[in-house]
PDB file as gemmi writes it, atoms N, CA and C in Angstrom:
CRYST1    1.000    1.000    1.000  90.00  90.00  90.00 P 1                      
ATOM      1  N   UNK A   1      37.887  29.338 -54.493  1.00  0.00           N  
ATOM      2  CA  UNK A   1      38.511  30.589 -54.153  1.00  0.00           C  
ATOM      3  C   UNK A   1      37.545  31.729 -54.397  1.00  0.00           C  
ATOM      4  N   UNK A   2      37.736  32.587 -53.548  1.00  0.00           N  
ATOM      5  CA  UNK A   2      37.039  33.905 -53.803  1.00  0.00           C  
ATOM      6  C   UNK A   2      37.769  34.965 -53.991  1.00  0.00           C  
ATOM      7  N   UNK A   3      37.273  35.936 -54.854  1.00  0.00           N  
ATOM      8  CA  UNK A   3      37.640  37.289 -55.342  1.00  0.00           C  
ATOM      9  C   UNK A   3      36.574  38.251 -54.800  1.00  0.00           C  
ATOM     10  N   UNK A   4      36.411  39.342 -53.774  1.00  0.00           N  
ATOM     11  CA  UNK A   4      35.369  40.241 -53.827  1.00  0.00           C  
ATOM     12  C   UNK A   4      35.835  41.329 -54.612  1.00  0.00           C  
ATOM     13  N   UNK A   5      36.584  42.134 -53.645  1.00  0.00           N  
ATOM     14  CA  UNK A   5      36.877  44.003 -54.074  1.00  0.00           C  
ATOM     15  C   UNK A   5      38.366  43.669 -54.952  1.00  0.00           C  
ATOM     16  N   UNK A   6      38.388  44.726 -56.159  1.00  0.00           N  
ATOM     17  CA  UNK A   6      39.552  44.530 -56.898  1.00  0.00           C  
ATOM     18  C   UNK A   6      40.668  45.272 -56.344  1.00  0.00           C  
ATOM     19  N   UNK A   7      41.363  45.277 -56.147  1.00  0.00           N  
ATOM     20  CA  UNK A   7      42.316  46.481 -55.987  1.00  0.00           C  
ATOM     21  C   UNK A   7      43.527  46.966 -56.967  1.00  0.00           C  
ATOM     22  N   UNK A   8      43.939  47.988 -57.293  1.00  0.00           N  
ATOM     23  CA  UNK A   8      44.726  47.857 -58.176  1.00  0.00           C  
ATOM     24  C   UNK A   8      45.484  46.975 -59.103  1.00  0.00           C  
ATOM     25  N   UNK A   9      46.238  47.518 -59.887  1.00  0.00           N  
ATOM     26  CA  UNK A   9      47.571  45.750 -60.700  1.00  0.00           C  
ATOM     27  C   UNK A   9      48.613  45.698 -59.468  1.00  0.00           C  
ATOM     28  N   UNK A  10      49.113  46.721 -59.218  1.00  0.00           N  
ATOM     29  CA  UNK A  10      50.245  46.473 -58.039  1.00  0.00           C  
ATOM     30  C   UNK A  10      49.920  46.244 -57.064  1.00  0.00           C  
ATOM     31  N   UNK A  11      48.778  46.000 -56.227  1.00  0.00           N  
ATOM     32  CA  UNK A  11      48.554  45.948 -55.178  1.00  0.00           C  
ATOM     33  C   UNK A  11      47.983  44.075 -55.288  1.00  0.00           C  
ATOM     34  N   UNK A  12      47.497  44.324 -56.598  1.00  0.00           N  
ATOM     35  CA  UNK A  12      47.223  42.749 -56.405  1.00  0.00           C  
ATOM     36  C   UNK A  12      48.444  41.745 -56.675  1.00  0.00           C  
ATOM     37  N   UNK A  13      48.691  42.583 -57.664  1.00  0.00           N  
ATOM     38  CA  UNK A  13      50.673  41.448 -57.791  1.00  0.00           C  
ATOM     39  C   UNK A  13      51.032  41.009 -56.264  1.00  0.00           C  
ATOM     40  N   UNK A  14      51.269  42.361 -55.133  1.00  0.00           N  
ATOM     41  CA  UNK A  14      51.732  41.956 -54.000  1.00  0.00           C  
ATOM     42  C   UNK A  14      50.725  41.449 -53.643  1.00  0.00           C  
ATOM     43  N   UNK A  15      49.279  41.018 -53.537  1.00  0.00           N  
ATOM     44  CA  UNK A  15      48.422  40.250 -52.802  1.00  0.00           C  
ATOM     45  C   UNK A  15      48.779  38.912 -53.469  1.00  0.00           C  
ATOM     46  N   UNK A  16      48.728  38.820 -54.329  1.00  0.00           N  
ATOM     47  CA  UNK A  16      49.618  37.550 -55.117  1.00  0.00           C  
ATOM     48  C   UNK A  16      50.476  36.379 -54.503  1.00  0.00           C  
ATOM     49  N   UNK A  17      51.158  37.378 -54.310  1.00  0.00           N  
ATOM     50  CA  UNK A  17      52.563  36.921 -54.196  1.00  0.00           C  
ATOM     51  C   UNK A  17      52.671  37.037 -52.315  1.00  0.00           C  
ATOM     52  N   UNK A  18      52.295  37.811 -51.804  1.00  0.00           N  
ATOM     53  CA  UNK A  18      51.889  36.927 -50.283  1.00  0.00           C  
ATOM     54  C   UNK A  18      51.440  35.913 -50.055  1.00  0.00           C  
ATOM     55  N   UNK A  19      50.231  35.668 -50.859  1.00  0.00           N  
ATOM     56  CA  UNK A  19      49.194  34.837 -50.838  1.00  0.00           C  
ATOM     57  C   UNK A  19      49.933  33.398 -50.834  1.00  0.00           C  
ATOM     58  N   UNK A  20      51.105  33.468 -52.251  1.00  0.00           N  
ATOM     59  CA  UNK A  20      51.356  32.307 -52.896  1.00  0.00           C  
ATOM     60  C   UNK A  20      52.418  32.012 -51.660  1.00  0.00           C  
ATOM     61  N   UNK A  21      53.585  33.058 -50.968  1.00  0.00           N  
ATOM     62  CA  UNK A  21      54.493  32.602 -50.118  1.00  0.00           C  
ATOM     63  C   UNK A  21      53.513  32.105 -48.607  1.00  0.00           C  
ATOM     64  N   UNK A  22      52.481  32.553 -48.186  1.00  0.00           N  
ATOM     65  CA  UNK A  22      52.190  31.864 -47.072  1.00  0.00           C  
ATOM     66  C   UNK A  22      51.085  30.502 -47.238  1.00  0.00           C  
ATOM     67  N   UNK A  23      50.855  30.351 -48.285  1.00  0.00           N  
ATOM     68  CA  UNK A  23      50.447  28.887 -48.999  1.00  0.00           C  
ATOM     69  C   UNK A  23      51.202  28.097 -48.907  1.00  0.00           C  
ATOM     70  N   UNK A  24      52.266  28.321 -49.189  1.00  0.00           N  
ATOM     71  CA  UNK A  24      53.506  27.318 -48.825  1.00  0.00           C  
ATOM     72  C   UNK A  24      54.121  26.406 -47.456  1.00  0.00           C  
ATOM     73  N   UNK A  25      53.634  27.426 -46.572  1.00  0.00           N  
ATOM     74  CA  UNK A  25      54.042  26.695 -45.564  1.00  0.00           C  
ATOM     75  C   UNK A  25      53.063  25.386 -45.227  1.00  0.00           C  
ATOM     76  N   UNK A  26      53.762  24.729 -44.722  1.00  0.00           N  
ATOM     77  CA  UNK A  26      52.799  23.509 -43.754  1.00  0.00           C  
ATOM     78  C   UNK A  26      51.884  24.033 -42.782  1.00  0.00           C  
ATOM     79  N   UNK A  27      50.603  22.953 -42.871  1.00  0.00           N  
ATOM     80  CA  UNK A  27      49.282  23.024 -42.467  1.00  0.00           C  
ATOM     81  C   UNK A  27      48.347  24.305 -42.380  1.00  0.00           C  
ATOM     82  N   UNK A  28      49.292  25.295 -43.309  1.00  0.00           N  
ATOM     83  CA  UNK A  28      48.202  26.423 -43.850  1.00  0.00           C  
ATOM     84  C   UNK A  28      46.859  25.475 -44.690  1.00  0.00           C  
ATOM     85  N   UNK A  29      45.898  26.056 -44.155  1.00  0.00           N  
ATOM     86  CA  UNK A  29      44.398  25.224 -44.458  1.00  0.00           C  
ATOM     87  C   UNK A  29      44.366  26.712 -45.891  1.00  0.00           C  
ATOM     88  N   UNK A  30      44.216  27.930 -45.174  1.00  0.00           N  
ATOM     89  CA  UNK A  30      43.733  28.925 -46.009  1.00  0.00           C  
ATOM     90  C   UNK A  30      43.806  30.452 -45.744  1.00  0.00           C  
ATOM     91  N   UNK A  31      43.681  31.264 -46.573  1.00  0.00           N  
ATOM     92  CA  UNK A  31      43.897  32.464 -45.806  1.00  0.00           C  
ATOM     93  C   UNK A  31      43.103  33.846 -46.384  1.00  0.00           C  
ATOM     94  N   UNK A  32      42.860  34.483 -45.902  1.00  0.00           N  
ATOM     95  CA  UNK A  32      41.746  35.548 -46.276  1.00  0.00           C  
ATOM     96  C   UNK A  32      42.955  37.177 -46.274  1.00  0.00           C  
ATOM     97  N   UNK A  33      42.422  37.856 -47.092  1.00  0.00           N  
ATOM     98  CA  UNK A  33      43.085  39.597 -47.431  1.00  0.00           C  
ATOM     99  C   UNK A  33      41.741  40.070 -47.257  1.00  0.00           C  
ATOM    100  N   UNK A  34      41.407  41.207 -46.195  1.00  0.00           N  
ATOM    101  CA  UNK A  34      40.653  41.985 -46.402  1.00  0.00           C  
ATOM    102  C   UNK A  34      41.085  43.415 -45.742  1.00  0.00           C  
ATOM    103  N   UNK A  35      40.185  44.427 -46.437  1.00  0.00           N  
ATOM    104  CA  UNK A  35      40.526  45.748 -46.197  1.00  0.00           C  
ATOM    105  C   UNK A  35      40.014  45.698 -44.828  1.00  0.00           C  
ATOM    106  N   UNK A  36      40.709  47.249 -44.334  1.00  0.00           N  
ATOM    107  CA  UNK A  36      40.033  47.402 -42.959  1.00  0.00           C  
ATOM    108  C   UNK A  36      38.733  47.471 -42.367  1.00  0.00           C  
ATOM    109  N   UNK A  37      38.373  47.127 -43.732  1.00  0.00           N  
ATOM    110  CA  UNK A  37      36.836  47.572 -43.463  1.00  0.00           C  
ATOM    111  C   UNK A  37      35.703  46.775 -43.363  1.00  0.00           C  
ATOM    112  N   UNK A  38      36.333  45.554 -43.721  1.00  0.00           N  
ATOM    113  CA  UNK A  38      36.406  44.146 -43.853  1.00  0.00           C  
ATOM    114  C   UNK A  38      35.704  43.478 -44.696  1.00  0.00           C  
ATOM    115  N   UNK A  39      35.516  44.071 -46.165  1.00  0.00           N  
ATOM    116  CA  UNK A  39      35.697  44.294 -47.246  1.00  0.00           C  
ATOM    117  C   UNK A  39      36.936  42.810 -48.087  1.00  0.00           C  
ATOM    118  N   UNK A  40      36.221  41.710 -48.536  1.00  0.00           N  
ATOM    119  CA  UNK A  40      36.901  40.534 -48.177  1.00  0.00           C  
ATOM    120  C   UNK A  40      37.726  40.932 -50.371  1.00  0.00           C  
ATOM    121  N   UNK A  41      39.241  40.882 -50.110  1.00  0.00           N  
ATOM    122  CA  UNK A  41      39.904  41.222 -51.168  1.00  0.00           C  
ATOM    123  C   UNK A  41      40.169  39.879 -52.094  1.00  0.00           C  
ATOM    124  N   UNK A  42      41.060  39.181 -51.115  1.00  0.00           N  
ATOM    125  CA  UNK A  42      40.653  37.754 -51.593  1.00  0.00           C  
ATOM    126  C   UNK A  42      41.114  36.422 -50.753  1.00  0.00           C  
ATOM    127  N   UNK A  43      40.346  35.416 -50.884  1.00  0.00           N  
ATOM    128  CA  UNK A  43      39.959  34.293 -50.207  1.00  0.00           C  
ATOM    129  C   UNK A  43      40.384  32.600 -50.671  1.00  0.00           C  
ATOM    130  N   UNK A  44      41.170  31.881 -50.040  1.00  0.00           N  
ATOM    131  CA  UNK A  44      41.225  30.873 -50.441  1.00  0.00           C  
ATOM    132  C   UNK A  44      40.121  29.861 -49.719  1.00  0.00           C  
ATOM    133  N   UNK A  45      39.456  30.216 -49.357  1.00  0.00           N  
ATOM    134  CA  UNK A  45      38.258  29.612 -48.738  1.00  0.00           C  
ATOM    135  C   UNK A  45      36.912  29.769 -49.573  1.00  0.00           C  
ATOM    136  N   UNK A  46      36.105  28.518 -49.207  1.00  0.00           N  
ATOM    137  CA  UNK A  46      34.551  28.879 -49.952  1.00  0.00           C  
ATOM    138  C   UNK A  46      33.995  30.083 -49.256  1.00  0.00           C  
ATOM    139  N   UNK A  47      32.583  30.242 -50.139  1.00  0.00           N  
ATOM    140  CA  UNK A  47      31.744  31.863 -49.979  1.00  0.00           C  
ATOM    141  C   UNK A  47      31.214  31.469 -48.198  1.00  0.00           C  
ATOM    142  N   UNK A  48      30.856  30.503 -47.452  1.00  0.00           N  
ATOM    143  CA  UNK A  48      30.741  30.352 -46.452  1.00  0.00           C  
ATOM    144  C   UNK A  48      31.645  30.691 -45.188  1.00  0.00           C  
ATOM    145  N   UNK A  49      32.781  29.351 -45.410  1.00  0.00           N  
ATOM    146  CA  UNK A  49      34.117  29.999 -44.194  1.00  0.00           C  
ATOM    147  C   UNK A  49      34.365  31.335 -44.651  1.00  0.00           C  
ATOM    148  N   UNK A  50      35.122  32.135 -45.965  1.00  0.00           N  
ATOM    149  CA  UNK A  50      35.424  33.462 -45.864  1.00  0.00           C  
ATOM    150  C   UNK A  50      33.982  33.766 -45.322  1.00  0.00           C  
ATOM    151  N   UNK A  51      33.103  34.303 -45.072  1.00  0.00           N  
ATOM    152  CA  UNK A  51      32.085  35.037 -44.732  1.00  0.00           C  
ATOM    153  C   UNK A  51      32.390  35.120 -43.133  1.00  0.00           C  
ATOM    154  N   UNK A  52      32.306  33.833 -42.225  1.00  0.00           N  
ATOM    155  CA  UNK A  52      32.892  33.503 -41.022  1.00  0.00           C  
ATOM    156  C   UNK A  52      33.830  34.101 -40.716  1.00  0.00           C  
ATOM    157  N   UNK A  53      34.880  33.698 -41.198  1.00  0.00           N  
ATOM    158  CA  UNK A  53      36.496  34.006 -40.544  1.00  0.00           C  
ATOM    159  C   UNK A  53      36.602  35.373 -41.022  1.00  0.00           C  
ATOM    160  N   UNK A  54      35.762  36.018 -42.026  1.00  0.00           N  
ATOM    161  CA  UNK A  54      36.336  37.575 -42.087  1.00  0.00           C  
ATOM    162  C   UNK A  54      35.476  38.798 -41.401  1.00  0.00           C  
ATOM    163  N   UNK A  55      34.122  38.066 -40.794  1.00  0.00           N  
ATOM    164  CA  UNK A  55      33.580  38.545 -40.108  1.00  0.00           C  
ATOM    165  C   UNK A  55      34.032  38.612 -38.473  1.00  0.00           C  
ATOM    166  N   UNK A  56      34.195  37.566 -37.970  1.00  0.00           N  
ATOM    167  CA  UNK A  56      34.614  37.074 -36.995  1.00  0.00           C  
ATOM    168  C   UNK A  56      36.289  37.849 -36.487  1.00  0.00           C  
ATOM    169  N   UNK A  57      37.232  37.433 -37.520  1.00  0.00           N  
ATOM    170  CA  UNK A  57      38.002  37.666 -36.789  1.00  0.00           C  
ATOM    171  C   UNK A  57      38.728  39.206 -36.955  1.00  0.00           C  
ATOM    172  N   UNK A  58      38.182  39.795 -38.041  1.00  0.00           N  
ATOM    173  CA  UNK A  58      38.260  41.739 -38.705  1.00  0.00           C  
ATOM    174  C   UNK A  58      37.478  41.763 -37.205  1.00  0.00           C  
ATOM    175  N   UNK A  59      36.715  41.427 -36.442  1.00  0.00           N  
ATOM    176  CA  UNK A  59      35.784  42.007 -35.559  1.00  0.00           C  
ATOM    177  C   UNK A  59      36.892  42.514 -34.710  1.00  0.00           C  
ATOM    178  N   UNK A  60      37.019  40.719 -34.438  1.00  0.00           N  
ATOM    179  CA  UNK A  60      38.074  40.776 -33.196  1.00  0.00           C  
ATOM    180  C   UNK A  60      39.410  41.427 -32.826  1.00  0.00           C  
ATOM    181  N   UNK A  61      39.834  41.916 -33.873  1.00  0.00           N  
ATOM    182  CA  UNK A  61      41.050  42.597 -34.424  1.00  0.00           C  
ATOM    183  C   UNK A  61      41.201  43.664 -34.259  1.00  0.00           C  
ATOM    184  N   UNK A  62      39.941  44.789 -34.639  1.00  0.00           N  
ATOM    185  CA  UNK A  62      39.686  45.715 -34.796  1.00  0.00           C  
ATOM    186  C   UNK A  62      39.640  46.518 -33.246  1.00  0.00           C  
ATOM    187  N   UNK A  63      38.961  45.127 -32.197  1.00  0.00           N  
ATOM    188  CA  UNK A  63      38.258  45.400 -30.902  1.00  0.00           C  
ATOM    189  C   UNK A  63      39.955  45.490 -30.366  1.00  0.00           C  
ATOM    190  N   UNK A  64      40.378  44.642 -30.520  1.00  0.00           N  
ATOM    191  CA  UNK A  64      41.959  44.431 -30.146  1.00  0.00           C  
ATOM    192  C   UNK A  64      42.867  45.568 -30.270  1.00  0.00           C  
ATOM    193  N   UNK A  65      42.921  46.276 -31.606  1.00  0.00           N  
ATOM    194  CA  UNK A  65      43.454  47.330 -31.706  1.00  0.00           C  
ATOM    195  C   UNK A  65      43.129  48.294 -30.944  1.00  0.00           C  
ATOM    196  N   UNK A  66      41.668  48.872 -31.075  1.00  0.00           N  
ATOM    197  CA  UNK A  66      41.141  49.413 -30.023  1.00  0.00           C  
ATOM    198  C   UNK A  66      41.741  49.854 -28.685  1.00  0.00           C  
ATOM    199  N   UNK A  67      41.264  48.525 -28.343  1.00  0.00           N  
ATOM    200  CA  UNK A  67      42.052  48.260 -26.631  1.00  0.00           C  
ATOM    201  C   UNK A  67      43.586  49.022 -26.232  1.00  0.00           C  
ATOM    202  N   UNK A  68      44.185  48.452 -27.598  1.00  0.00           N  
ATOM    203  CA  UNK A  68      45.987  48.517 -27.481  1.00  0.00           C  
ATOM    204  C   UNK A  68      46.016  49.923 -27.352  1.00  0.00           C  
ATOM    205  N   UNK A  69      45.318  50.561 -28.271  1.00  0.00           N  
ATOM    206  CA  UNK A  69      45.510  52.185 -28.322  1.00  0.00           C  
ATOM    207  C   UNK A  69      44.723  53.395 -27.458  1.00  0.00           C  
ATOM    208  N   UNK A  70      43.791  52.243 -26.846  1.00  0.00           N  
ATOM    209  CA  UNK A  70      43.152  52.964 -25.478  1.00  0.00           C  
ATOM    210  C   UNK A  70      44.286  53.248 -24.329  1.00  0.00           C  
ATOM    211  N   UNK A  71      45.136  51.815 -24.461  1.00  0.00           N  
ATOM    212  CA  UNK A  71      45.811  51.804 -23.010  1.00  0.00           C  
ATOM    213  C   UNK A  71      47.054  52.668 -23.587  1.00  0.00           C  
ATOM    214  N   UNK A  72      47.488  52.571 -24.718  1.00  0.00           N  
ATOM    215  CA  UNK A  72      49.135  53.470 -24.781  1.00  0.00           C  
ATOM    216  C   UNK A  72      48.933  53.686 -26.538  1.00  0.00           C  
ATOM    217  N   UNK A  73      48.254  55.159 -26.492  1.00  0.00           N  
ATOM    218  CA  UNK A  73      47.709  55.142 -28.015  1.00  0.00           C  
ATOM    219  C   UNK A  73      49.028  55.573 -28.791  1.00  0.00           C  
ATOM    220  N   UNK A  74      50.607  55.203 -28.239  1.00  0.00           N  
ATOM    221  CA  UNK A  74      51.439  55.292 -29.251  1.00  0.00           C  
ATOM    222  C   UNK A  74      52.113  53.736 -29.130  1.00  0.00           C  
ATOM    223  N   UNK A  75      50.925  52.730 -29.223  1.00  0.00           N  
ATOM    224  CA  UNK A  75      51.372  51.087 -29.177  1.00  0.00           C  
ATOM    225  C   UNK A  75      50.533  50.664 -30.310  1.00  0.00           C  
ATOM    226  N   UNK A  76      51.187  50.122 -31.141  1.00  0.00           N  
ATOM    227  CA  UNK A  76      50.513  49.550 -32.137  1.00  0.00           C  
ATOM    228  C   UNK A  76      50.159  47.401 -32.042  1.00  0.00           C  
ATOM    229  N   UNK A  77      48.995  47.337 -32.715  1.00  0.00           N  
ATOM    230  CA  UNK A  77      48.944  45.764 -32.377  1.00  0.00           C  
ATOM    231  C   UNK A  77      49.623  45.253 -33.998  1.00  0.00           C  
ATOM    232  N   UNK A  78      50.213  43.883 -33.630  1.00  0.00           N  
ATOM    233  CA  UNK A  78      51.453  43.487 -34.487  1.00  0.00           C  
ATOM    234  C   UNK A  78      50.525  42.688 -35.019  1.00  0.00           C  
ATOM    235  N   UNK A  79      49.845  41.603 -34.183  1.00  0.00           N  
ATOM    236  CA  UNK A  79      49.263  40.543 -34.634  1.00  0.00           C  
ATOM    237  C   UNK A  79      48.356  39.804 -33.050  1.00  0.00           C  
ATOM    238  N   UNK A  80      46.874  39.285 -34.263  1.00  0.00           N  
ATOM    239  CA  UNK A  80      46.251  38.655 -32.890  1.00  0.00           C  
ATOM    240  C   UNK A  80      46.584  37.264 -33.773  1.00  0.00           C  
ATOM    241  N   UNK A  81      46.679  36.621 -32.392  1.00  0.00           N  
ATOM    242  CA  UNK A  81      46.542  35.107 -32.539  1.00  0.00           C  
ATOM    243  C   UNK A  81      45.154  33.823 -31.461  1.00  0.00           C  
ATOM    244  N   UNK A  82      45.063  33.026 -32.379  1.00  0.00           N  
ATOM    245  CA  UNK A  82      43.474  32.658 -31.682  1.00  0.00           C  
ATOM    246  C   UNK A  82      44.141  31.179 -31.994  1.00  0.00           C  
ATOM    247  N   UNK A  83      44.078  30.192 -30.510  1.00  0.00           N  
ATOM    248  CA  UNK A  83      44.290  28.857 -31.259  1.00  0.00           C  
ATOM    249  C   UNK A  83      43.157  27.985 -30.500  1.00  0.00           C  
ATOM    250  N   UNK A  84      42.875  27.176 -31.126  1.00  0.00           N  
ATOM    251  CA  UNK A  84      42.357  25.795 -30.303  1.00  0.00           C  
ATOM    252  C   UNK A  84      42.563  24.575 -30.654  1.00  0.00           C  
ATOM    253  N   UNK A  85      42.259  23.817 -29.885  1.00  0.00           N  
ATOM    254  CA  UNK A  85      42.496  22.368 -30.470  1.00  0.00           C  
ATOM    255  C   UNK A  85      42.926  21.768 -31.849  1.00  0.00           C  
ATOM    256  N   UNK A  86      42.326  21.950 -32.314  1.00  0.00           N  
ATOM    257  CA  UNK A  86      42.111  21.958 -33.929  1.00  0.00           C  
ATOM    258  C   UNK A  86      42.719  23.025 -35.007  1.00  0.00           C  
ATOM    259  N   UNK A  87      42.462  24.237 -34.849  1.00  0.00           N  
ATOM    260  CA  UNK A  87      43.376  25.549 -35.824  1.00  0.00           C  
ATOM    261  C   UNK A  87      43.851  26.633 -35.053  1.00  0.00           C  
ATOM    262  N   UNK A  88      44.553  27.166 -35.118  1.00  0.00           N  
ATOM    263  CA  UNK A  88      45.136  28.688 -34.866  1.00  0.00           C  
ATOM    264  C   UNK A  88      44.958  29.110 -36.299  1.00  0.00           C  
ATOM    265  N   UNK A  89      44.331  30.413 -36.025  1.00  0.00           N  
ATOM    266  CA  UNK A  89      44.355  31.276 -36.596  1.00  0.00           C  
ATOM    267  C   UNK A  89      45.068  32.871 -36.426  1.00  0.00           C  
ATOM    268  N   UNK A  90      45.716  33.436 -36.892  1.00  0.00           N  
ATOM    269  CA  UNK A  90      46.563  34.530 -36.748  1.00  0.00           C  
ATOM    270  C   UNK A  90      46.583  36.057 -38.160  1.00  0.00           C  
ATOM    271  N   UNK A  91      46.146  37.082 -37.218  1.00  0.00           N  
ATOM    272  CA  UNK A  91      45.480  38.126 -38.329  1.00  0.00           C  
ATOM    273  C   UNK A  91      46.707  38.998 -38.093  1.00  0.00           C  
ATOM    274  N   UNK A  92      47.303  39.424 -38.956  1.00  0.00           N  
ATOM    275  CA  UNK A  92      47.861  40.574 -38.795  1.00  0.00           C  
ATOM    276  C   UNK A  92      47.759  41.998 -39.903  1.00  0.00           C  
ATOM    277  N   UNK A  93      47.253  42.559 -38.768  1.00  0.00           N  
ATOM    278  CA  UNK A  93      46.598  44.174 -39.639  1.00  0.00           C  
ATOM    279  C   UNK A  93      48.188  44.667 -40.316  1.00  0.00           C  
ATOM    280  N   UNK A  94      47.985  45.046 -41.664  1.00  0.00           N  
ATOM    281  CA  UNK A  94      49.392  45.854 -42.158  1.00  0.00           C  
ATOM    282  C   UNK A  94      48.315  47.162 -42.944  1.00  0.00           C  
ATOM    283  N   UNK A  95      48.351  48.120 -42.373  1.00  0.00           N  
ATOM    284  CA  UNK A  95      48.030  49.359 -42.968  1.00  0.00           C  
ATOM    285  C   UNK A  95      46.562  49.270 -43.362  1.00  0.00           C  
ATOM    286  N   UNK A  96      45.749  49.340 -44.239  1.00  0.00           N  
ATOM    287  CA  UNK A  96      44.602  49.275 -44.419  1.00  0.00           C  
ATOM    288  C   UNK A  96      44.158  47.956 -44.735  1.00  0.00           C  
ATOM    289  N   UNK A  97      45.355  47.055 -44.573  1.00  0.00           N  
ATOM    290  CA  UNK A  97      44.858  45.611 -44.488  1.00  0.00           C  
ATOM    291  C   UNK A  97      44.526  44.830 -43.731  1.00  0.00           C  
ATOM    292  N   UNK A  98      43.904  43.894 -44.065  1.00  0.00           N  
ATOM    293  CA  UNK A  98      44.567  42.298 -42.394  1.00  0.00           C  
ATOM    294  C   UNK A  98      44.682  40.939 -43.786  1.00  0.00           C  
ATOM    295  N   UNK A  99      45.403  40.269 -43.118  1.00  0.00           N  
ATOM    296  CA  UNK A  99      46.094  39.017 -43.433  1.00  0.00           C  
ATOM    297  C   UNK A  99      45.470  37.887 -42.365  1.00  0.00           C  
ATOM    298  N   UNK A 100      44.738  37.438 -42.517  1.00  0.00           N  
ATOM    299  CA  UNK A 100      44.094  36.180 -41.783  1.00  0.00           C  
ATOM    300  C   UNK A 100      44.358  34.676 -42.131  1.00  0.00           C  
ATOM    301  N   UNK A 101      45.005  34.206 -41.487  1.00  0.00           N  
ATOM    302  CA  UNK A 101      45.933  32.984 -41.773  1.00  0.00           C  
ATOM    303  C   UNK A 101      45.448  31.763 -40.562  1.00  0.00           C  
ATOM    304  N   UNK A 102      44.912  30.670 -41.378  1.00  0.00           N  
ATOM    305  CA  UNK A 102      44.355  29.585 -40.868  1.00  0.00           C  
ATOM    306  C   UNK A 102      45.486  28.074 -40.632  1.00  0.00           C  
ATOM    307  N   UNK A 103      45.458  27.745 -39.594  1.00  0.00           N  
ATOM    308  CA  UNK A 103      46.673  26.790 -39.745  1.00  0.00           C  
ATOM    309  C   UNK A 103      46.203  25.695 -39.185  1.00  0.00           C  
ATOM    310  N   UNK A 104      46.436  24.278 -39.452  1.00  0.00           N  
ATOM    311  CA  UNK A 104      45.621  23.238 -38.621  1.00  0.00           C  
ATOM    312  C   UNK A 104      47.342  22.862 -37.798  1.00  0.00           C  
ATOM    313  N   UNK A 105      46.269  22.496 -36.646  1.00  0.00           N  
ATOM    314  CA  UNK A 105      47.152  22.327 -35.359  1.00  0.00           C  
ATOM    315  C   UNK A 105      48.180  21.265 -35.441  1.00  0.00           C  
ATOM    316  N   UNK A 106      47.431  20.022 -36.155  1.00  0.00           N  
ATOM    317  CA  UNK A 106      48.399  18.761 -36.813  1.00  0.00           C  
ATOM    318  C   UNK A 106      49.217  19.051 -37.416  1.00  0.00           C  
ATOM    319  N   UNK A 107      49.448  19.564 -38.448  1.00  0.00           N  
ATOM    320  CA  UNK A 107      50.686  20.146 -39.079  1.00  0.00           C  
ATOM    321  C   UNK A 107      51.921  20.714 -38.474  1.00  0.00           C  
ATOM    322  N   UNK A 108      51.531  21.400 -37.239  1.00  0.00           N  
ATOM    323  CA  UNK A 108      52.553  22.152 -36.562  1.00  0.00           C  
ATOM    324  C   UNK A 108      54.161  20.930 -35.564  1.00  0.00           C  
ATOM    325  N   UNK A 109      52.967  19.842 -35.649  1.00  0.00           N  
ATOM    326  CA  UNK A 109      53.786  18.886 -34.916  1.00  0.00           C  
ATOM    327  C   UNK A 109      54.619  17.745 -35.627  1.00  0.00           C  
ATOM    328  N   UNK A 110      54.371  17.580 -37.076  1.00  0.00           N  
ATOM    329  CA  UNK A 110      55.266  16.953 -37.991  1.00  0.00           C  
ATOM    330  C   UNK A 110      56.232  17.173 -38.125  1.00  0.00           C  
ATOM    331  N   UNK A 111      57.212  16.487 -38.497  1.00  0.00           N  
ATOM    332  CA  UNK A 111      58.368  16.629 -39.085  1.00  0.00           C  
ATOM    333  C   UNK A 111      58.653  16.819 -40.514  1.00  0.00           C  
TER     334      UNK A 111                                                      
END                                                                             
């Protein structure tokens, strides 16, 4: 696991405690908190994948938002989602955050 930027006691309680409720679900692999800035808060992934997935997909997110607020700048983006074969991944920006959530594709089809 990784820890970069600290953020407050209350802010980390609730990073906490997101963290721990979307761990829970099935075929969550892992999931990354970073600021908007993409500024990695904290990581259930090694120093490698977080480096990847918070580079990569803060990019893509950011470009996304972008877009949304080019075409109707009173539309906000909820959430991007990215799947392939193998994982979907799904970021959703909340305020100066994003929530980057890794899911393997096998899981989704169990019972």
């Amino acid at each position: 696991m990784t820890t970069q930027a600290q953020p407050g006691i209350s802010q980390q309680n609730d990073v906490e405690a997101t963290i721990k409720r979307i761990s829970g679900h099935p075929g969550v692999q892992g999931l990354l908190v970073l600021m908007d800035d993409g500024t990695v808060i904290r990581s259930t992934f090694d120093d490698e994948m977080t480096s990847k997935y918070s580079k990569l997909v803060s990019t893509y997110t950011i470009l996304s938002r972008s877009s949304i607020r080019d075409i109707d700048p009173a539309n906000e983006l909820n959430y991007v989602r990215i799947r392939s074969d193998k994982r979907e991944l799904v970021c959703i920006p909340e305020g100066k955050y994003f929530i980057i959530v890794v899911t393997s594709m096998d899981a989704e089809f169990k019972p």
